[in-house]
N, C-alpha and C positions, 0 to 999 in steps of 0.2 A: 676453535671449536669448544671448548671447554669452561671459555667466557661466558660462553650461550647457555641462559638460563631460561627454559621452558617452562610458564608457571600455568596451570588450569584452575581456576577458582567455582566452582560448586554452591551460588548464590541463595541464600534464605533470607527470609522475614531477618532472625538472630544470631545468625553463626555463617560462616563462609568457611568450607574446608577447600583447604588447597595443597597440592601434589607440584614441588618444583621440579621438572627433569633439566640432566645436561643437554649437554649435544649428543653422546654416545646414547643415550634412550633407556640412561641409570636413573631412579629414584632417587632424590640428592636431602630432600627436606618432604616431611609433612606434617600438615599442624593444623588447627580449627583456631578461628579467631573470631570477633567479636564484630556483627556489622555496622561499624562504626567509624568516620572518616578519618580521625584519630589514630585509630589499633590498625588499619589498614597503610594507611602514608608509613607507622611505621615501622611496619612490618617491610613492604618494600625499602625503604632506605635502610633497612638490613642486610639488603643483598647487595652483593657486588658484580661486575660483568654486565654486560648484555641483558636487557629482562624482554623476555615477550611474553604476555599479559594474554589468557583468552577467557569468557566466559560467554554464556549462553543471555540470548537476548530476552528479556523480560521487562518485572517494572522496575527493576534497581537497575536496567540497564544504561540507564542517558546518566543518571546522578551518576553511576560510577565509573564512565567513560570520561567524562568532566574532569571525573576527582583524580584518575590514574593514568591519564593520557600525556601530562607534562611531566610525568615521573620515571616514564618506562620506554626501551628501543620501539617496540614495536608493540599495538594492542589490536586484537582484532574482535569484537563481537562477533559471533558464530549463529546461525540460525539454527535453533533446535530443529524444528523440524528437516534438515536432513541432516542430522548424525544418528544416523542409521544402526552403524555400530553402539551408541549409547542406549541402545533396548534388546540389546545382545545379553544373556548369561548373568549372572547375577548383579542387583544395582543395590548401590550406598549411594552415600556423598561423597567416601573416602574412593570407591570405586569410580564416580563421575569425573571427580579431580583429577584422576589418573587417565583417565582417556581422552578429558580432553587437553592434557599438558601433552599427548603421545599423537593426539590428532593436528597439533597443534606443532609439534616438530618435524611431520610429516606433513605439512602444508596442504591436508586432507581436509578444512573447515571453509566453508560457505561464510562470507562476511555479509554483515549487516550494516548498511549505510548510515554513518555517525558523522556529525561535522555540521559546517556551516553555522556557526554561533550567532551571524551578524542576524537570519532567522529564524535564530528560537523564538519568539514572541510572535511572529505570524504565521511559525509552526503549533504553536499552542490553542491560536485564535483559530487555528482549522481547523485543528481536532475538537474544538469547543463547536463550535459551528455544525460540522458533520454527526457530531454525538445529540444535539440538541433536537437535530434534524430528525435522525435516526426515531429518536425518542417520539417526538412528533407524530410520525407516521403511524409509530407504533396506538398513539393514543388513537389517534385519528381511527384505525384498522378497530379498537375495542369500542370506540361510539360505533361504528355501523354495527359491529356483530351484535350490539345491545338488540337494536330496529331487527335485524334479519332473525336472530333466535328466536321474537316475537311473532314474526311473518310479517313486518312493517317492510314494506319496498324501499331504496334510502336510495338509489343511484344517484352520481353528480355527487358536488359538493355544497348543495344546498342543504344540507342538514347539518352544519359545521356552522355555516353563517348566524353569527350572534340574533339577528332583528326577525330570524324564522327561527329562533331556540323554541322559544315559548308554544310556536304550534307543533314541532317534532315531539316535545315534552310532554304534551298535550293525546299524543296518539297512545301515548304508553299509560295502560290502568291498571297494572300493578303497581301497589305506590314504593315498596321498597326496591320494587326496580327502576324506575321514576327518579327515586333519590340516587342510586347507583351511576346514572346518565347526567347526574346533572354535578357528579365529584367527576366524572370524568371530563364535561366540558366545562368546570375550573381548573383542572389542567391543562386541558387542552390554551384555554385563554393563559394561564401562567407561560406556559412554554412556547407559546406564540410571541409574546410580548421579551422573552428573553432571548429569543431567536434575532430579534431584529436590533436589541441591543450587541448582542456578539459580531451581529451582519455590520452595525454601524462601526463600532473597535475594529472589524478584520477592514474592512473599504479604509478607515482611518490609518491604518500600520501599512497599506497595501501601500498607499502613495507614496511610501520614502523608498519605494523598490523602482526601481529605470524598468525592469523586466520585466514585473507587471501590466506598464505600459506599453511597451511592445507585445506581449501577450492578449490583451484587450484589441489589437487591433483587427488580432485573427476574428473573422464572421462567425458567429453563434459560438463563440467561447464569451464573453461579457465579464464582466466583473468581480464575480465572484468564480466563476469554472477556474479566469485565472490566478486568483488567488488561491482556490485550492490547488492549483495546479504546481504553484512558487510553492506551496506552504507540505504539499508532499515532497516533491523530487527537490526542491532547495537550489541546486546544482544541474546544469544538463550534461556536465563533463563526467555524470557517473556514467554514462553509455556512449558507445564509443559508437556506434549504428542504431540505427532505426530501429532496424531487428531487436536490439537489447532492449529498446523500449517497448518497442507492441510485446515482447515477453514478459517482461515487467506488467505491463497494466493488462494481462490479459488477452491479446489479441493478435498473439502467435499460433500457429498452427504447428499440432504434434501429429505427429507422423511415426509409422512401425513398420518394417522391413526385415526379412530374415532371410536367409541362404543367395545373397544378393548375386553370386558368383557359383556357376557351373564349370563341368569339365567338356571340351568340346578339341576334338582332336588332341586330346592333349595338350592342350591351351585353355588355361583360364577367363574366363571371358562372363562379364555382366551379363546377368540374366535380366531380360528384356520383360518383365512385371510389372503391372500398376504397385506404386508402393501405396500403402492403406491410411488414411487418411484420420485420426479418431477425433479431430476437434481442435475446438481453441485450447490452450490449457489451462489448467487451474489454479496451481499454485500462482497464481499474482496479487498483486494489490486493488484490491475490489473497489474500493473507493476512486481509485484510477480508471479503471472500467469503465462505470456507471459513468464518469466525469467524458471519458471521449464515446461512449452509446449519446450520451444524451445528446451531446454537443453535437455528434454524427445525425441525430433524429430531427435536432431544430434546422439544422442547415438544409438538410433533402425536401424541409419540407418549406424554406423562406427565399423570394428570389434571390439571387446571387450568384458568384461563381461556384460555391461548393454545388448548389442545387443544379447549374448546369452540368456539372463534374456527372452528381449522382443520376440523373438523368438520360447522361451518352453512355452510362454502364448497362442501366435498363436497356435501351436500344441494341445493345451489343446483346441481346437474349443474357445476362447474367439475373440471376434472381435475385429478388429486394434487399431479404435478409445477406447475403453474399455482397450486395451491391452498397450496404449500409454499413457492412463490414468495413469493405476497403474506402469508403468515406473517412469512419472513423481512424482508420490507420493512415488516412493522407493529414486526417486534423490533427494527429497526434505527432506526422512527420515533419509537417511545416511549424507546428511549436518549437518541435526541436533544432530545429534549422533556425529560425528566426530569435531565439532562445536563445543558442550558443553563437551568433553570428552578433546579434546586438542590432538587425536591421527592422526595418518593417516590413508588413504583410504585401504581398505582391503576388495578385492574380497568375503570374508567370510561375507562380510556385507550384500550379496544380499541372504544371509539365509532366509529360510518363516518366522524366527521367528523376521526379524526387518525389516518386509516388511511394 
């Protein structure tokens, strides 16, 4: 017990404080060190025993998971948002150190999924891709609201298309808002053109993955959905059920129950109540979402067997959005299936029984 050194580290821009505890839940060392891979390595090869390593997931968090992971028993990246207790009563550094070396001996910490090296590069090409994306839309959403503040009608995507620039250009007579529209579609044209560059590098990194290709075969997932798909989750063995994953990307259902159990002859006995129903949940990965909605919207609406699937759900009186729902969580069940199996896609997979 006394081997076991419990270390919480407190991550900044330039300083990292950090709180060692033992096993007994004593304060053994504290000290502020320099962010620097250097003063770190050897600061750990200072210690002796057992080290378990936590800090809070950010942007020093992949670099320094990398740099401490071959050095230490155990390291777990923790997700801020649920230490709860870290927005309790008064906060420091020296105060953050300490609770989570304390939350961290009490196996009280929410990990943050770190790993799969052979990945990094077609994890970086996703997040380039989704970011560019993002960006995109964004721009796209500031040309229209130019034409609407005006009272210029703009629906469709015909005011985006380069060879109608010059007549949309044309509606607008103010001139400095004129010039305004037309910095915004040379961005718009910039970040189109570096979109399709990332599209081509991620398709390129995509082929040296087997997974990829079995993932591509699922209907309305294509080639990129499965790329981001490898390039989020990495691993399908971080979920052990289906369940873990429709929670993960969103499309689990939360549920609230209270006094579940009355007294009835002096015997306790379930109370026979609708339990309440409030939604999908929230905390997931949004980018995961969006990827099985979409995926879910192209299939109900392209022949095939998912459109058959979403179709005998309509007929069973279920409503659309409900019935789009459980698409999406069958498209995100048979990834997972076909993912960690190593097989291909087979019609037989929209069976109830791996729905």
């Amino acid at each position: 017990m006394n081997s076991e050194k419990y270390i919480g580290m407190d991550v900044h821009k330039e300083s990292i404080s950090i709180a060692v505890m033992n096993g007994a839940g004593k304060i053994v060392m504290e000290c502020v060190i320099e962010t620097k891979a250097s003063v770190i390595l050897q600061f750990i090869h200072g210690l002796s025993g057992d080290l378990q390593v936590t800090f809070e997931e950010g942007t020093w968090a992949a670099w320094l998971y990398d740099l401490l992971k071959p050095h230490v028993t155990k390291l777990v990246v923790c997700d801020p948002r649920k230490n709860a207790s870290m927005k309790e009563g008064n906060k420091s550094d020296k105060i953050d150190a300490r609770r989570l070396a304390e939350l961290l001996r009490l196996n009280h910490l929410n990990p943050v999924y770190h790993g799969e090296h052979g990945l990094r590069s077609l994890k970086e090409l996703v997040r380039s891709y989704l970011t560019i994306t993002k960006d995109l839309g964004r721009v796209m959403s500031r040309v229209k609201a130019i034409y609407r503040s005006w009272g210029i009608p703009c629906t469709g995507k015909q005011v985006y298309a380069p060879r109608h620039r010059a007549e949309w250009l044309g509606k607008i007579s103010e001139l400095g808002v004129r010039r305004r529209a037309e910095f915004y579609y040379q961005q718009l044209d910039a970040l189109r053109a570096l979109r399709k560059q990332v599209r081509r590098d991620l398709l390129a990194e995509c082929k040296k993955h087997q997974a990829w290709k079995q993932l591509c075969q699922i209907p309305s997932m294509g080639p990129i959905r499965a790329a981001v798909l490898l390039g989020i989750l990495q691993t399908p063995h971080r979920f052990r059920t289906k369940r873990q994953l429709w929670t993960y990307s969103g499309l689990g259902i939360e549920t609230r129950s209270s006094a579940d159990h009355r007294n009835v002859d002096g015997h306790l006995e379930r109370a026979k109540k609708q339990i309440s129903v409030r939604g999908l949940n929230q905390n997931c990965n949004h980018d995961l979402k969006n990827l099985f909605k979409g995926a879910a919207i192209v299939a109900s609406s392209k022949p095939g067997p998912f459109q058959e699937f979403y179709t005998a759900l309509l007929t069973q009186g279920i409503r659309p959005e409900m019935a789009r729902l459980t698409l999406a969580r069958k498209i995100a069940t048979i990834a997972l299936m076909v993912w960690k199996r190593g097989a291909s896609f087979d019609a037989q997979h929209l069976k109830p029984q791996t729905a």
